[in-house]
N, C-alpha and C positions, 0 to 999 in steps of 0.2 A: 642949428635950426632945421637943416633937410633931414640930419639922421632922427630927431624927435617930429617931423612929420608922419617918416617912414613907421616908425614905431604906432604912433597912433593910428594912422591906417591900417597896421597890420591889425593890433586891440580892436580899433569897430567891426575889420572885418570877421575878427575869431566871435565878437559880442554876437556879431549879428546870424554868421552860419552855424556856431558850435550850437544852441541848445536843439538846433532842429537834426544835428545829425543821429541822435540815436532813435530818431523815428523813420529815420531815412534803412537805417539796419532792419526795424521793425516792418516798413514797408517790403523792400526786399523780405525779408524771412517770410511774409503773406503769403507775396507774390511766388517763392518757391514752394512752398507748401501748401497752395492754394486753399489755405483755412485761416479765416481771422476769428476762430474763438477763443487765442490765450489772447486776445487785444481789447481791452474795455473803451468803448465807444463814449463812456460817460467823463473819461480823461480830453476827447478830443473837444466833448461838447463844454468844459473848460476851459480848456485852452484857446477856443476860437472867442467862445466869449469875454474871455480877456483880451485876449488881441483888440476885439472889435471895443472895449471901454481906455483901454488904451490909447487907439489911433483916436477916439471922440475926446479921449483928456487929453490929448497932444492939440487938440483945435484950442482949447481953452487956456493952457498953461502946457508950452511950448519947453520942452526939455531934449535932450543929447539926440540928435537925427540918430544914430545908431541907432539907439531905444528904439524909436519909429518905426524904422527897416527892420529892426531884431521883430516886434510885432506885426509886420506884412510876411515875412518868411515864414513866423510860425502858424500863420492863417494858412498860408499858400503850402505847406507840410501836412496843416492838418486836413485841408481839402484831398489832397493829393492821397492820403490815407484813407479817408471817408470811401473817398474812390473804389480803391481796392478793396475793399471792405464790399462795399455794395458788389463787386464784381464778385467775391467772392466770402457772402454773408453768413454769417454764426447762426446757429437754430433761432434763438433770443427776436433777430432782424424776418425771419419769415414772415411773410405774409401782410406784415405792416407798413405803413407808409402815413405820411405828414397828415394826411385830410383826413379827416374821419377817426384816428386812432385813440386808444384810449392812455388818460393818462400813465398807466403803470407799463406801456407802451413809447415812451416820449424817447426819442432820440436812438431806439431801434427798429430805424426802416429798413425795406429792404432795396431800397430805389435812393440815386443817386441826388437827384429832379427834390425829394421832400427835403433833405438836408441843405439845400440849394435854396428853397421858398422857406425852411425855420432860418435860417440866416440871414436873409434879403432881408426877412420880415423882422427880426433884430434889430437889422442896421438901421430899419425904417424908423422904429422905435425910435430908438439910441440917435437916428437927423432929427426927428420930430421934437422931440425932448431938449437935445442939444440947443436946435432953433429957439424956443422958446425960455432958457435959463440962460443962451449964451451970456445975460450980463451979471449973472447967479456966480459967487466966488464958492459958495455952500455947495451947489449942485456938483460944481467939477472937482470938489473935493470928496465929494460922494463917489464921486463918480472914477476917480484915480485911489482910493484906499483901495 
């Protein structure tokens, strides 16, 4: 029984830190090369918005807590990315930011603060929504495809 615990702790843990570690490479390589234009920002806008339909279908129909954690890490990877990014932005991110931008514009700012408010304002969405279907079995299956 203790060595099939050990085991599965080990499994959640590789579940939950292995998919974020080759952005963890990616960051680093940023961060020494002070250039994020081989890193497409439309991967990370993605990636977070799956995390964030994710942690909303975990409120509705509850599955593997790893699952869970594997999608808080990969929010918390791809902020940490966005980050760098802003510190150190591609031609594409010049001069843009969340308010006022134009569509063919959308998710290359060049401020940290705009990625920060399309996100909150996601999530708002995605509570607002949530709140109102929680007894919707259709919606959180919408919502977890």
């Amino acid at each position: 029984f203790f060595s099939m615990t050990i085991w599965r702790l080990g499994f959640d843990v590789c579940l939950v830190v292995g998919p974020t570690l080759g952005y963890l490479a990616q960051f680093l390589r940023i961060k020494e090369e002070k250039c994020s234009e081989a890193f497409s920002l439309s991967v990370s806008f993605i990636l977070i918005g799956s995390a964030l339909m994710r942690l909303f279908f975990w409120w509705g129909k509850q599955f593997d807590t790893a699952l869970l954690f594997q999608s808080v890490a990969m929010l918390l990877a791809q902020l940490m990315l966005l980050r760098i990014c802003t510190i150190y932005p591609s031609k594409a991110q010049r001069g843009h930011r969340f308010m006022g931008c134009k569509l063919v514009h959308f998710w290359y700012w060049e401020d940290y603060l705009s990625y920060l408010l399309a996100i909150a304002l996601g999530g708002m969405i995605l509570t607002i929504a949530t709140y109102f279907m929680q007894d919707s079995e259709m919606y959180f299956e919408l919502l977890g495809y």
